[in-house]
PDB file with one MODEL, atoms N, CA, C and O in Angstrom:
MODEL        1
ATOM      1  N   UNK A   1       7.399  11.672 -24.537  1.00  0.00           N
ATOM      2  CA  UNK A   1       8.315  10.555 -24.624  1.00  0.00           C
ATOM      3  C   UNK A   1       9.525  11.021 -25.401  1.00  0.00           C
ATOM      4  O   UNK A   1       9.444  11.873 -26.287  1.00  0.00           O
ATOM      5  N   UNK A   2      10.846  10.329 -24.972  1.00  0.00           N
ATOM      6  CA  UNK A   2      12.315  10.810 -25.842  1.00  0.00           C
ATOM      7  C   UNK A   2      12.079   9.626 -26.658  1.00  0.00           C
ATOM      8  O   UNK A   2      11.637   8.591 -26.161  1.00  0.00           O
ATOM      9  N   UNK A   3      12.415   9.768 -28.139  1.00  0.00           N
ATOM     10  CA  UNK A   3      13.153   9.021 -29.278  1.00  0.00           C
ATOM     11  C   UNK A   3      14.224   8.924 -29.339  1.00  0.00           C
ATOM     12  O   UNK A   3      14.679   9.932 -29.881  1.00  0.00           O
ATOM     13  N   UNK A   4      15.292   7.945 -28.966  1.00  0.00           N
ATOM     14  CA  UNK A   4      16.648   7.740 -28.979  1.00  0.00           C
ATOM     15  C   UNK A   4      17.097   6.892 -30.273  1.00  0.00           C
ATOM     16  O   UNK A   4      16.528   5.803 -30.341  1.00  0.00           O
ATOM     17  N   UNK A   5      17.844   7.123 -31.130  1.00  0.00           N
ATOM     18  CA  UNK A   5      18.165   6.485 -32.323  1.00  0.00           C
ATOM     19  C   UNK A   5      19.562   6.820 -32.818  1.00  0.00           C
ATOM     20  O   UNK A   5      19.864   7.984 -32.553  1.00  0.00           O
ATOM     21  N   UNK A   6      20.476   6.152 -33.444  1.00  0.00           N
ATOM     22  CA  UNK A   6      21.571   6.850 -34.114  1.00  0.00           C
ATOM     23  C   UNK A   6      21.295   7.502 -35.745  1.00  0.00           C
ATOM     24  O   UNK A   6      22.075   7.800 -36.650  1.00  0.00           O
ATOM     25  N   UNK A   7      19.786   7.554 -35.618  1.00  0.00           N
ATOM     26  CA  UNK A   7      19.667   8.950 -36.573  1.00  0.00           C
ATOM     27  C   UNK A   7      18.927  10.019 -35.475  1.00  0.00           C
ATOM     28  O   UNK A   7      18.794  11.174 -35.880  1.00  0.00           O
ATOM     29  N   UNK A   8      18.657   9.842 -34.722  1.00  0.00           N
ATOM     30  CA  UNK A   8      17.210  11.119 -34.320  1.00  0.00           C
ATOM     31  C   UNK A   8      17.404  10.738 -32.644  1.00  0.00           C
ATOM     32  O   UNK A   8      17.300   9.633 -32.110  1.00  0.00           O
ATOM     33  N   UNK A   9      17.781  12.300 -31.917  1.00  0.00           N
ATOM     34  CA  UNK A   9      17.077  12.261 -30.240  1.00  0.00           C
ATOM     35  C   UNK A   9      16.158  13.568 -30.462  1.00  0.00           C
ATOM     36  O   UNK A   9      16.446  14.765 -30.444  1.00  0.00           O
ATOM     37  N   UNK A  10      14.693  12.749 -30.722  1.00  0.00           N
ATOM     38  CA  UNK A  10      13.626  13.735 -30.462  1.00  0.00           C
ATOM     39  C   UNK A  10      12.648  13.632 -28.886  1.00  0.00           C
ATOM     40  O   UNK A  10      12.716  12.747 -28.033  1.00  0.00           O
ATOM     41  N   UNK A  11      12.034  14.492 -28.896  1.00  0.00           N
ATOM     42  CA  UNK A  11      11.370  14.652 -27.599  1.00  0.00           C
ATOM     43  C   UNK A  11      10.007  14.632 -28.571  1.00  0.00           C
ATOM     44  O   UNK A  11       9.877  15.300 -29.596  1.00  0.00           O
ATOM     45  N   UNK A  12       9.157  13.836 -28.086  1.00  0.00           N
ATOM     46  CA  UNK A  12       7.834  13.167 -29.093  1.00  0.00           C
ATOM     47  C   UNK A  12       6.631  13.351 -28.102  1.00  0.00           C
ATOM     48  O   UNK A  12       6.732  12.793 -27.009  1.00  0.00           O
ATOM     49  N   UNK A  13       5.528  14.065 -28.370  1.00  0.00           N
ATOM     50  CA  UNK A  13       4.651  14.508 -27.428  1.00  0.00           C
ATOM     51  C   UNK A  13       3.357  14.066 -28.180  1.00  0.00           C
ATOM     52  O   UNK A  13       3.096  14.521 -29.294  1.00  0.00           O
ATOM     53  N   UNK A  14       2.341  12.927 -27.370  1.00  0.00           N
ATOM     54  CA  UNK A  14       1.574  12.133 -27.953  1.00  0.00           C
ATOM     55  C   UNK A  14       0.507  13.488 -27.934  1.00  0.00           C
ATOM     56  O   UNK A  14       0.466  14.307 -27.015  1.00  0.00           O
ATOM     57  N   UNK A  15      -0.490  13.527 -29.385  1.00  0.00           N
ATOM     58  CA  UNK A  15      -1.574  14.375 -29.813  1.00  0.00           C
ATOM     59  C   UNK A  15      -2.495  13.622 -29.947  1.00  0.00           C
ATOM     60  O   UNK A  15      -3.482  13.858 -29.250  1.00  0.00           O
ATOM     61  N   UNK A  16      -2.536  12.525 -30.812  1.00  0.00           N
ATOM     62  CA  UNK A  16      -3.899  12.044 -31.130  1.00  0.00           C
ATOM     63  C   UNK A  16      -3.452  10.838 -31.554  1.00  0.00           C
ATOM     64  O   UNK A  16      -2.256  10.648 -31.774  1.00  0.00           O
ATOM     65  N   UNK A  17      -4.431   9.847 -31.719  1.00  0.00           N
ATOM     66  CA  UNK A  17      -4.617   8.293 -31.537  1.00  0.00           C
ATOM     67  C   UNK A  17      -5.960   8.015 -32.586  1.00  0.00           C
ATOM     68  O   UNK A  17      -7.101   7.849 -32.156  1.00  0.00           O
ATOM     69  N   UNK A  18      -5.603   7.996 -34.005  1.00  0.00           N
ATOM     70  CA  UNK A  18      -6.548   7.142 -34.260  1.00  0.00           C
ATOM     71  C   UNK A  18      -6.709   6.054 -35.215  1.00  0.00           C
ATOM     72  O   UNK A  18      -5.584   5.775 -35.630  1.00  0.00           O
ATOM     73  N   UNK A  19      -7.744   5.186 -35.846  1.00  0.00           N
ATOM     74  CA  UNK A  19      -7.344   4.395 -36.493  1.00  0.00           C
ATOM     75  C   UNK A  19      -7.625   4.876 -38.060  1.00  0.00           C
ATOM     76  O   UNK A  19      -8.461   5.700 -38.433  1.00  0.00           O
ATOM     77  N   UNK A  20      -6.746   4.169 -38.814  1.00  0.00           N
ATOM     78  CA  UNK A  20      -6.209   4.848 -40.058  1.00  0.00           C
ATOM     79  C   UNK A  20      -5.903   3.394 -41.189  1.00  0.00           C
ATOM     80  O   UNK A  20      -4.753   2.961 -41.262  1.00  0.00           O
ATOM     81  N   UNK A  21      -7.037   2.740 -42.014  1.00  0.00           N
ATOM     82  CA  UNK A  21      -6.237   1.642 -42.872  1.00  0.00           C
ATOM     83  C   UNK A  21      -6.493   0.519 -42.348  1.00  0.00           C
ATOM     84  O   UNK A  21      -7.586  -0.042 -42.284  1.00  0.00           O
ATOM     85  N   UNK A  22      -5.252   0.088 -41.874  1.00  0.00           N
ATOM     86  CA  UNK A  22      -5.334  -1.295 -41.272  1.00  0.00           C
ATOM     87  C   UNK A  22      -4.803  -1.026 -40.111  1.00  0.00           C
ATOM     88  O   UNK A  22      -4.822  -2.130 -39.565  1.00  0.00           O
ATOM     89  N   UNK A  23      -4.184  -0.038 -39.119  1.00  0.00           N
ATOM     90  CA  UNK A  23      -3.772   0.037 -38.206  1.00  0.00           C
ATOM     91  C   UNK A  23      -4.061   1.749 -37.282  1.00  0.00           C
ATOM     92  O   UNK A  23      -5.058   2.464 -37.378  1.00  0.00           O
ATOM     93  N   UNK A  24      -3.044   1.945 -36.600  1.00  0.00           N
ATOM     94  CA  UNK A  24      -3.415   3.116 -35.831  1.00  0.00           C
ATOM     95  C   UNK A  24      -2.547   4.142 -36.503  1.00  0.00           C
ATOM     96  O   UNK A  24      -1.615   3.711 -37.182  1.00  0.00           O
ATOM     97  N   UNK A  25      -2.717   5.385 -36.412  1.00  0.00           N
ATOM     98  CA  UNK A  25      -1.894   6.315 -36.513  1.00  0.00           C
ATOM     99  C   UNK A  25      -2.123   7.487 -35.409  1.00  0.00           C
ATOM    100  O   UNK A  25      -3.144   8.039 -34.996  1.00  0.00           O
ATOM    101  N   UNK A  26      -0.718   7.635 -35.100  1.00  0.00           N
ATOM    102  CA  UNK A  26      -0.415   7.908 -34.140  1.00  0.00           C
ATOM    103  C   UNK A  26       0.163   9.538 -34.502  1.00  0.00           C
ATOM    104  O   UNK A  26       1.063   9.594 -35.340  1.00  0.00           O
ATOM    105  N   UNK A  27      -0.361  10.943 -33.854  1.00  0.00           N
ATOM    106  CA  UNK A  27       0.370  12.069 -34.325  1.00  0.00           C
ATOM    107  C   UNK A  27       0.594  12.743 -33.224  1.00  0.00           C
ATOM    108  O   UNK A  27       0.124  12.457 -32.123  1.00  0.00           O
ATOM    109  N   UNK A  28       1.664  14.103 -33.594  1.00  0.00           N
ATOM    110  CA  UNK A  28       2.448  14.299 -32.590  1.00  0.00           C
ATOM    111  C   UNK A  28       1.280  15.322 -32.442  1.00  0.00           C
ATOM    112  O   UNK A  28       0.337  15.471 -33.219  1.00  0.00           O
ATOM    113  N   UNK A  29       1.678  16.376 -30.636  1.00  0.00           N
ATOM    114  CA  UNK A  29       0.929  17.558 -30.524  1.00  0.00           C
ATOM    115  C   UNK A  29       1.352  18.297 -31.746  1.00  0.00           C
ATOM    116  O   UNK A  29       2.274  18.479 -32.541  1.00  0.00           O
ATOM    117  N   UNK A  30      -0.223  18.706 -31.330  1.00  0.00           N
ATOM    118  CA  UNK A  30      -0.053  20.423 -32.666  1.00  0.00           C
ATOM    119  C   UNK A  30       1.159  20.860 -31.779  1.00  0.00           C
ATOM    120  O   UNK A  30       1.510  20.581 -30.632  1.00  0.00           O
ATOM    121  N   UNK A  31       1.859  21.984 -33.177  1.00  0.00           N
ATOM    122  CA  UNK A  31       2.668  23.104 -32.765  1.00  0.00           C
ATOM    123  C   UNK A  31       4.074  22.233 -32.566  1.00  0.00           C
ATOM    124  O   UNK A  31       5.167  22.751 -32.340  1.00  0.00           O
ATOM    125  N   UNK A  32       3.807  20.716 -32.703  1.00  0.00           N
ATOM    126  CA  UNK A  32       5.650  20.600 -32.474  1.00  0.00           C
ATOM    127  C   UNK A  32       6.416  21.145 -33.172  1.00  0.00           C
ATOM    128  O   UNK A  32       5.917  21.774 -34.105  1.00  0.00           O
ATOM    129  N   UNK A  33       7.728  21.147 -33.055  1.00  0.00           N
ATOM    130  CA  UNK A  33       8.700  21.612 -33.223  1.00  0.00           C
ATOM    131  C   UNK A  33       9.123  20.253 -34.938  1.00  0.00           C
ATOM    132  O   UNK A  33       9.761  20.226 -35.990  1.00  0.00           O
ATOM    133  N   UNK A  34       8.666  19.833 -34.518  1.00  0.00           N
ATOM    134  CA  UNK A  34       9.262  18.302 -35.456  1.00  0.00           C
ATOM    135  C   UNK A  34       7.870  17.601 -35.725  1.00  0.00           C
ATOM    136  O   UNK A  34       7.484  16.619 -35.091  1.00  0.00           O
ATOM    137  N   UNK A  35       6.966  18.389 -37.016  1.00  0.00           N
ATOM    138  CA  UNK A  35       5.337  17.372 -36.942  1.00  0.00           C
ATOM    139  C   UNK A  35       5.714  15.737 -37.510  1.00  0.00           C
ATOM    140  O   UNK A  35       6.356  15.353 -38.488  1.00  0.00           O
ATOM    141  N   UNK A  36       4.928  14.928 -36.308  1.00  0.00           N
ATOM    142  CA  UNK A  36       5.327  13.899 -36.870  1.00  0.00           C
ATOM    143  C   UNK A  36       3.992  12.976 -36.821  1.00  0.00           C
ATOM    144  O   UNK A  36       3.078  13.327 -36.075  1.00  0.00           O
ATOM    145  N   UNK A  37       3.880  11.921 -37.526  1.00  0.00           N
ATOM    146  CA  UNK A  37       3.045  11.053 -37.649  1.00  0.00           C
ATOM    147  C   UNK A  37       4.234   9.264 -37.957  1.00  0.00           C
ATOM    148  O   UNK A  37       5.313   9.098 -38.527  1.00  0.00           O
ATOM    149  N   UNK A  38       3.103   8.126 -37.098  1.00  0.00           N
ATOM    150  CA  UNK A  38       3.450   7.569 -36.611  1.00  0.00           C
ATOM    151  C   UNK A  38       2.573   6.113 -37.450  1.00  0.00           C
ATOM    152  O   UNK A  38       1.479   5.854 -36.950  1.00  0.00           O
ATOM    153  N   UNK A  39       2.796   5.661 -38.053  1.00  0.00           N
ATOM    154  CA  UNK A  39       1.942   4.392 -38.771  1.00  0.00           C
ATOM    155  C   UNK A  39       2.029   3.085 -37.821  1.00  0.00           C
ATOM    156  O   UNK A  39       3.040   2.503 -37.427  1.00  0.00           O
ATOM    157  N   UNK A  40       0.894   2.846 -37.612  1.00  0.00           N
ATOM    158  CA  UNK A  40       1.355   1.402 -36.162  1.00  0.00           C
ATOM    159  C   UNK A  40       0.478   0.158 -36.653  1.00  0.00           C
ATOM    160  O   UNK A  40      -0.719   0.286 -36.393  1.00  0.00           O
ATOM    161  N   UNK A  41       0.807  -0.921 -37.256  1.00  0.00           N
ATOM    162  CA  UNK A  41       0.020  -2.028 -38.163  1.00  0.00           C
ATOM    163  C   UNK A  41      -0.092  -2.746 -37.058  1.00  0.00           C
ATOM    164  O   UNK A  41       0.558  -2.619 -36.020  1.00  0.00           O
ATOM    165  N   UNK A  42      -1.128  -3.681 -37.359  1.00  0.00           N
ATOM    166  CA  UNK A  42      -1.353  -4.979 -36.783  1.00  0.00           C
ATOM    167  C   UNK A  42      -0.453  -5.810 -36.028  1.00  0.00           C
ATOM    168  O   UNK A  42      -0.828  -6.311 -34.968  1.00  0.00           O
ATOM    169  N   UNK A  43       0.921  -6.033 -36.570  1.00  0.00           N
ATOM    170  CA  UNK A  43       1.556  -7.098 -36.188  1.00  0.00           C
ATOM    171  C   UNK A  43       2.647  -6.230 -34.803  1.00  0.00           C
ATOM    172  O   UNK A  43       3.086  -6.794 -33.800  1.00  0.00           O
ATOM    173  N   UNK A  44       2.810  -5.026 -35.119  1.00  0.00           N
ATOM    174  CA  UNK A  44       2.944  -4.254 -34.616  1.00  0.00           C
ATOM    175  C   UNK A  44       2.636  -3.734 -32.957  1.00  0.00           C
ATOM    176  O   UNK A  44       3.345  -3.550 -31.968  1.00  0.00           O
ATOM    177  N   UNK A  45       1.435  -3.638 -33.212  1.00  0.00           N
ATOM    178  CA  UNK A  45       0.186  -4.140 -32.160  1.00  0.00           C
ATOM    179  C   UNK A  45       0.396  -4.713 -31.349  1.00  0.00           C
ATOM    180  O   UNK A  45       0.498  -4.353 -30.177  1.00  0.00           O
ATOM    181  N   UNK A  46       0.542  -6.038 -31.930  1.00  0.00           N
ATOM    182  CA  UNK A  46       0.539  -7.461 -30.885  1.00  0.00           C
ATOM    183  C   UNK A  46       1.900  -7.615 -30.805  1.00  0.00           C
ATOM    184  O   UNK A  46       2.099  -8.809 -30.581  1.00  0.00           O
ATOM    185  N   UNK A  47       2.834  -7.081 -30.867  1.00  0.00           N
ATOM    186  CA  UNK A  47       4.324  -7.722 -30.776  1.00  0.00           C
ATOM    187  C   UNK A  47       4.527  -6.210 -29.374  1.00  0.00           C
ATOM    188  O   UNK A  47       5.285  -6.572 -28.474  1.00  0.00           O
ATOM    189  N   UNK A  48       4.181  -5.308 -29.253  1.00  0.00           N
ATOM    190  CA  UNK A  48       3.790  -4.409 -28.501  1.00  0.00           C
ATOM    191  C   UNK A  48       3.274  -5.068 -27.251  1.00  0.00           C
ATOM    192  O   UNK A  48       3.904  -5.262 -26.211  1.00  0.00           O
ATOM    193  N   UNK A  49       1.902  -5.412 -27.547  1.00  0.00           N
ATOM    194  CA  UNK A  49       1.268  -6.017 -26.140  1.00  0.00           C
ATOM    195  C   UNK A  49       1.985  -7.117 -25.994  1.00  0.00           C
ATOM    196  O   UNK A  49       2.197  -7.197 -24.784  1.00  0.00           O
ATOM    197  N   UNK A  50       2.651  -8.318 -26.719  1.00  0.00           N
ATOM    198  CA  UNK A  50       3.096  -9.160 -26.119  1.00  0.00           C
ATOM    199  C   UNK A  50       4.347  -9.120 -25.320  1.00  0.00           C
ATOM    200  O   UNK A  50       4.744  -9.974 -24.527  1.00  0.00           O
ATOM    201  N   UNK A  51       4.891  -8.024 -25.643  1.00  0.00           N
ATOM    202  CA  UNK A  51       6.474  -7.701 -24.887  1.00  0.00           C
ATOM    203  C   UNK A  51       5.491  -6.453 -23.241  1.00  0.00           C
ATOM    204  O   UNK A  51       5.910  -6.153 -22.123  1.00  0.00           O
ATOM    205  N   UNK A  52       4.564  -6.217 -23.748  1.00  0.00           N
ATOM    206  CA  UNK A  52       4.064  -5.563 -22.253  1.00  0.00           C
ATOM    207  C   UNK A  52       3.623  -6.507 -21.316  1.00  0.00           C
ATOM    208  O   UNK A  52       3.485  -6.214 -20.128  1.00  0.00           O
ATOM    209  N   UNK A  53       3.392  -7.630 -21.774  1.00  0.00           N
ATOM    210  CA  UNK A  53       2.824  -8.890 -20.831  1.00  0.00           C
ATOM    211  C   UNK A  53       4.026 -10.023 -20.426  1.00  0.00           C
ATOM    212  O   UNK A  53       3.815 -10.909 -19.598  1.00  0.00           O
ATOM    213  N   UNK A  54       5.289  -9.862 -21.122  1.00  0.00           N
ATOM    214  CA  UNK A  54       6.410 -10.563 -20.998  1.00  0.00           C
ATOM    215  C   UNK A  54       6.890  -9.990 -19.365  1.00  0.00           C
ATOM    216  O   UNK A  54       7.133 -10.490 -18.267  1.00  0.00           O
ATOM    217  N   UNK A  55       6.855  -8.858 -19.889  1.00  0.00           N
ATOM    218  CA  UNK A  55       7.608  -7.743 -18.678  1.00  0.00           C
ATOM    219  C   UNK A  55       6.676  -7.317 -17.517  1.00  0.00           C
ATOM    220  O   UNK A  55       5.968  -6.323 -17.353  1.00  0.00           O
ATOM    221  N   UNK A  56       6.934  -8.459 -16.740  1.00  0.00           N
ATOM    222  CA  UNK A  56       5.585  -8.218 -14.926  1.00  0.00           C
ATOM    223  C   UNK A  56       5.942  -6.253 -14.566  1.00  0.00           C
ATOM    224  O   UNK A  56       5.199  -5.337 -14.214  1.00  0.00           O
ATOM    225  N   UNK A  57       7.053  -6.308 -14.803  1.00  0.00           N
ATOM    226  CA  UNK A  57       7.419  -4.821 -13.804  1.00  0.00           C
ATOM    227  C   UNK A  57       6.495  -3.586 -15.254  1.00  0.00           C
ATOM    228  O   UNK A  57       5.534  -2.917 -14.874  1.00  0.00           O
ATOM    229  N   UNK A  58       6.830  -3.511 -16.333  1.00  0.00           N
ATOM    230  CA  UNK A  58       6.395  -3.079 -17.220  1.00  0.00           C
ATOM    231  C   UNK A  58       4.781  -2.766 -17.259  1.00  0.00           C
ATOM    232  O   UNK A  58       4.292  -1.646 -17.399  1.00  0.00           O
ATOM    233  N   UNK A  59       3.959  -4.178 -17.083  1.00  0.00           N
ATOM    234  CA  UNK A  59       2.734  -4.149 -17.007  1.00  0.00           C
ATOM    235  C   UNK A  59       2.408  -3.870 -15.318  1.00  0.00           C
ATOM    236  O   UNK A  59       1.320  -4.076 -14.781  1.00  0.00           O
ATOM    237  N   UNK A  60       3.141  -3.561 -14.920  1.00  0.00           N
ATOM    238  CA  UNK A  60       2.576  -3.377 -13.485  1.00  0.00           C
ATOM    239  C   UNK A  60       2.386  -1.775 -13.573  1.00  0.00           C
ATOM    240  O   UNK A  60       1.419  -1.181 -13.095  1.00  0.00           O
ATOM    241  N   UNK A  61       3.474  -1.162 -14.270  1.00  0.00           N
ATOM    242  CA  UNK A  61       3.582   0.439 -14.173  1.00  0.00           C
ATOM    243  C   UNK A  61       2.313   0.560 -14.980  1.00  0.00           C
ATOM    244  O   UNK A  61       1.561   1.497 -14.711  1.00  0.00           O
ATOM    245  N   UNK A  62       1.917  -0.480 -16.160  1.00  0.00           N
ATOM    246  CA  UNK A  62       0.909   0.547 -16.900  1.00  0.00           C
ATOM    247  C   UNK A  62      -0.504   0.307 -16.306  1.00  0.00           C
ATOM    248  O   UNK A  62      -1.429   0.998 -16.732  1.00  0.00           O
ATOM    249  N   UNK A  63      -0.721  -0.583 -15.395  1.00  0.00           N
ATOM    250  CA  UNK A  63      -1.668  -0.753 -14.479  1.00  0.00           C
ATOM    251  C   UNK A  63      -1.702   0.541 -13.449  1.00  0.00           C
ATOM    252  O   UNK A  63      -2.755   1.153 -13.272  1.00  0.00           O
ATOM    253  N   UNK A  64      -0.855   0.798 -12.991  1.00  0.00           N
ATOM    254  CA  UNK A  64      -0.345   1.830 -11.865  1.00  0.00           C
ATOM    255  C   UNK A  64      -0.519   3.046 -12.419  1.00  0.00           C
ATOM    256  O   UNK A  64      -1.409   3.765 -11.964  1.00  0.00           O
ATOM    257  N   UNK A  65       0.035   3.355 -13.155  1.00  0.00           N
ATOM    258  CA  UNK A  65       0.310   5.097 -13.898  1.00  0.00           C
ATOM    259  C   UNK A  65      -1.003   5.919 -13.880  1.00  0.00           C
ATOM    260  O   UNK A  65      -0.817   7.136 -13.885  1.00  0.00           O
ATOM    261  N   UNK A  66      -2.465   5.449 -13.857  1.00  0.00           N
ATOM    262  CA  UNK A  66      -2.972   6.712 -13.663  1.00  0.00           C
ATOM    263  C   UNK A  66      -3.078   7.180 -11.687  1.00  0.00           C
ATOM    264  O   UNK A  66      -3.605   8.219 -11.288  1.00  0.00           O
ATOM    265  N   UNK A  67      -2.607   6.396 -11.007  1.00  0.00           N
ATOM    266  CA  UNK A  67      -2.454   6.524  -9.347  1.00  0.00           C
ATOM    267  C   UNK A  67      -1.190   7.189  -9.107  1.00  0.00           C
ATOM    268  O   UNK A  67      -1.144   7.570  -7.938  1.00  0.00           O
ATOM    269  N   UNK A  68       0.152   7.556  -9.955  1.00  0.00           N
ATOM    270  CA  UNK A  68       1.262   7.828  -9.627  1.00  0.00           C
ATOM    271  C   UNK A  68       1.531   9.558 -10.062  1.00  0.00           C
ATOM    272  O   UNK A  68       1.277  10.287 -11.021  1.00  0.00           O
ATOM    273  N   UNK A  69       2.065   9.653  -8.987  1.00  0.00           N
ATOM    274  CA  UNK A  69       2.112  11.671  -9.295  1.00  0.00           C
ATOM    275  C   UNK A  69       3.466  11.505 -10.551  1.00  0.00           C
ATOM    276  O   UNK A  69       4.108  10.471 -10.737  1.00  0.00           O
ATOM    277  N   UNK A  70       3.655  12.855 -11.317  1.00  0.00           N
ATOM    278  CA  UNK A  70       4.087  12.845 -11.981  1.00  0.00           C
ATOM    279  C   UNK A  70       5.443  13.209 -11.886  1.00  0.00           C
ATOM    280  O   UNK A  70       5.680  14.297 -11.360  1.00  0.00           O
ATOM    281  N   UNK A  71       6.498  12.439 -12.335  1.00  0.00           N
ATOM    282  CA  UNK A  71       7.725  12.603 -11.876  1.00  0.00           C
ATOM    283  C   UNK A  71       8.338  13.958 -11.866  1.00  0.00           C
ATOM    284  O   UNK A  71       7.905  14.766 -12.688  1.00  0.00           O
ATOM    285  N   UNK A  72       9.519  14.411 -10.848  1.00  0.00           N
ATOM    286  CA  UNK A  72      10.184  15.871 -10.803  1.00  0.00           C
ATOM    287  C   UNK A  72      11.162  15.739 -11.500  1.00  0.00           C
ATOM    288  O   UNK A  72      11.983  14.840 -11.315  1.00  0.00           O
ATOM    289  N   UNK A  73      11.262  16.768 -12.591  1.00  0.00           N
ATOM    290  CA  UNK A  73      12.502  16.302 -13.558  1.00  0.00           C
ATOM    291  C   UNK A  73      13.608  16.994 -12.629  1.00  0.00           C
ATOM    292  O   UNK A  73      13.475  17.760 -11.674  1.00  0.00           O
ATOM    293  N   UNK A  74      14.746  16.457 -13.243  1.00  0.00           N
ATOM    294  CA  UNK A  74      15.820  16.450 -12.095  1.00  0.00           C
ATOM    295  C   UNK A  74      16.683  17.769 -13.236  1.00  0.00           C
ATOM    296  O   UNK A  74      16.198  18.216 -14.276  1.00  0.00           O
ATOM    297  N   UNK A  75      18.075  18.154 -12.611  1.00  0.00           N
ATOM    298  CA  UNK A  75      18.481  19.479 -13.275  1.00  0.00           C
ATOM    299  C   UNK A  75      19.300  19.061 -14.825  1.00  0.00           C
ATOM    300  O   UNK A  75      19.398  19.869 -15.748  1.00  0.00           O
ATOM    301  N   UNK A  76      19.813  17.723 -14.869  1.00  0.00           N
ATOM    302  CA  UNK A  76      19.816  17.715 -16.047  1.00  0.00           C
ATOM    303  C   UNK A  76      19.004  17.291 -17.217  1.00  0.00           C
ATOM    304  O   UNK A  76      19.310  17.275 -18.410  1.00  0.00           O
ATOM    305  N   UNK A  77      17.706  16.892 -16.513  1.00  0.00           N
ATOM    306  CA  UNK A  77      16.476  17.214 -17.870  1.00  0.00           C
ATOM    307  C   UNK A  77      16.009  18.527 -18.105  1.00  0.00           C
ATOM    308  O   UNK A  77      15.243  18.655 -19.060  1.00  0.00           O
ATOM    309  N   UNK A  78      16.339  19.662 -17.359  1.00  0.00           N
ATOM    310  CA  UNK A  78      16.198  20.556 -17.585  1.00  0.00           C
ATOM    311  C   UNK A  78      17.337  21.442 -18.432  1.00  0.00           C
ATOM    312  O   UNK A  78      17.227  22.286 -19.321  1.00  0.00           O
ATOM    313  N   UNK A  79      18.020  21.090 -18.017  1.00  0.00           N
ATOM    314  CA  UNK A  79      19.504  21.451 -18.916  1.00  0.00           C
ATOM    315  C   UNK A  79      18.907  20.974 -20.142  1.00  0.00           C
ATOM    316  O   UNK A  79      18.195  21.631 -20.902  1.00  0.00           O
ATOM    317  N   UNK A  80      19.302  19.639 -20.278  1.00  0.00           N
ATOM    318  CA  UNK A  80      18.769  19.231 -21.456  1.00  0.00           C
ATOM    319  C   UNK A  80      17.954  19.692 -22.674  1.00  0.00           C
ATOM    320  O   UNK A  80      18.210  19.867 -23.865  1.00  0.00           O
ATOM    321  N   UNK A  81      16.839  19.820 -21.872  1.00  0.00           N
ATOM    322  CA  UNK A  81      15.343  20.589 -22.155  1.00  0.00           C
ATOM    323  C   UNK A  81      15.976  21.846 -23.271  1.00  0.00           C
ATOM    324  O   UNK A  81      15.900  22.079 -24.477  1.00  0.00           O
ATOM    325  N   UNK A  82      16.555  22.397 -22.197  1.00  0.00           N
ATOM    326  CA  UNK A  82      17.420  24.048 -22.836  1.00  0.00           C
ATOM    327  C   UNK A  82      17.741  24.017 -24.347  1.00  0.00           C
ATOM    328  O   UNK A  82      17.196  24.564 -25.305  1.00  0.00           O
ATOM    329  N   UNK A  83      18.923  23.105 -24.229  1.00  0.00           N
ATOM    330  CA  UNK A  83      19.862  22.842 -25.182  1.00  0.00           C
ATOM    331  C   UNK A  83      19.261  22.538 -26.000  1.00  0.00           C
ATOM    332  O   UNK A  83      19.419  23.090 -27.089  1.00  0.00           O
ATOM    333  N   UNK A  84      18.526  21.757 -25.867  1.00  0.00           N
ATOM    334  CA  UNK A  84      17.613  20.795 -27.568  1.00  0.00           C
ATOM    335  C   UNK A  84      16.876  22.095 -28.105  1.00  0.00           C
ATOM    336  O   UNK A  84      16.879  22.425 -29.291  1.00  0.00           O
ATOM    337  N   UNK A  85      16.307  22.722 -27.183  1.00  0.00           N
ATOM    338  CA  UNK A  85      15.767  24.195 -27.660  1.00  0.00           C
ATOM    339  C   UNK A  85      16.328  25.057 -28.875  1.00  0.00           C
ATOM    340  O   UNK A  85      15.902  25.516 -29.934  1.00  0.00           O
ATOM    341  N   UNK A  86      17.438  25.031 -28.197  1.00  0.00           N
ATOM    342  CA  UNK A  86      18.110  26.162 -28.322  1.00  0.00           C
ATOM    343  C   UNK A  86      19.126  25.640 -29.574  1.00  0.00           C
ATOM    344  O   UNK A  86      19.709  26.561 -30.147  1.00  0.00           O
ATOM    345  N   UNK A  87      19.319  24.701 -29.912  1.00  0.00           N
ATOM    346  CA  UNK A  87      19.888  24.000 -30.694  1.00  0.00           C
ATOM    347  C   UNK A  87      18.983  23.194 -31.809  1.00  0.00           C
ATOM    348  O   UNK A  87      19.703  22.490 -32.518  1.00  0.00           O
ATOM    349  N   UNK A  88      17.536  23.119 -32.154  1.00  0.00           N
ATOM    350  CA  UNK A  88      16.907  22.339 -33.307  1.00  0.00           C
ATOM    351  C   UNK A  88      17.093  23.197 -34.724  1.00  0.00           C
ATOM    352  O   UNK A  88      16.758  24.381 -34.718  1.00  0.00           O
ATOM    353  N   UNK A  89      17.567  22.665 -35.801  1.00  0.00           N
ATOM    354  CA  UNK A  89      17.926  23.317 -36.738  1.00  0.00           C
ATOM    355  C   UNK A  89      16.737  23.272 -37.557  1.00  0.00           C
ATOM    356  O   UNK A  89      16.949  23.176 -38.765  1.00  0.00           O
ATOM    357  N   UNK A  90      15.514  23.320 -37.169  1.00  0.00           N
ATOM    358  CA  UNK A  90      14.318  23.276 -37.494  1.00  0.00           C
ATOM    359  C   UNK A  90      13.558  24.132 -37.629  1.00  0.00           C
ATOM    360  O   UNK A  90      12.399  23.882 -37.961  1.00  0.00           O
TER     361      UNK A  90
ENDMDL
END
């Protein structure tokens, strides 16, 4: 998944899922480039599922997605891809 923010465009690659406290924590793959961990509470949660059940087209994809081949990135996600590479001051 991309992180778009006017602090941070990271490229965020889900590792592990578990529960932690009162909520989930969420961490990136080993070996990223950017280790990150992800704190996800309760209210959190449900304000999550309730905007996935607002949105018919939304909950339709996440019904769908394990039947759908996986998209062909096109040449400027690959460009892209490059650059962020080649450019993390990390």
């Amino acid at each position: 998944m991309r992180v778009k923010s006017d602090l941070a465009d990271v490229d965020f690659h889900l590792g592990s899922i578990r529960r932690g406290g009162s909520g989930l924590v969420i961490a990136s793959r080993e070996g990223s480039s950017l280790p990150t961990v992800v704190e996800v509470g309760r209210d959190d949660v449900l304000a999550g599922m309730s905007a996935l059940l607002r949105s018919p087209s939304a909950f339709w994809y996440v019904l769908t997605v394990p039947f759908r081949r996986a998209s062909a990135k096109t040449a400027n996600d690959t460009v892209s891809t490059v650059v962020d590479q080649i450019n993390k001051p990390w």
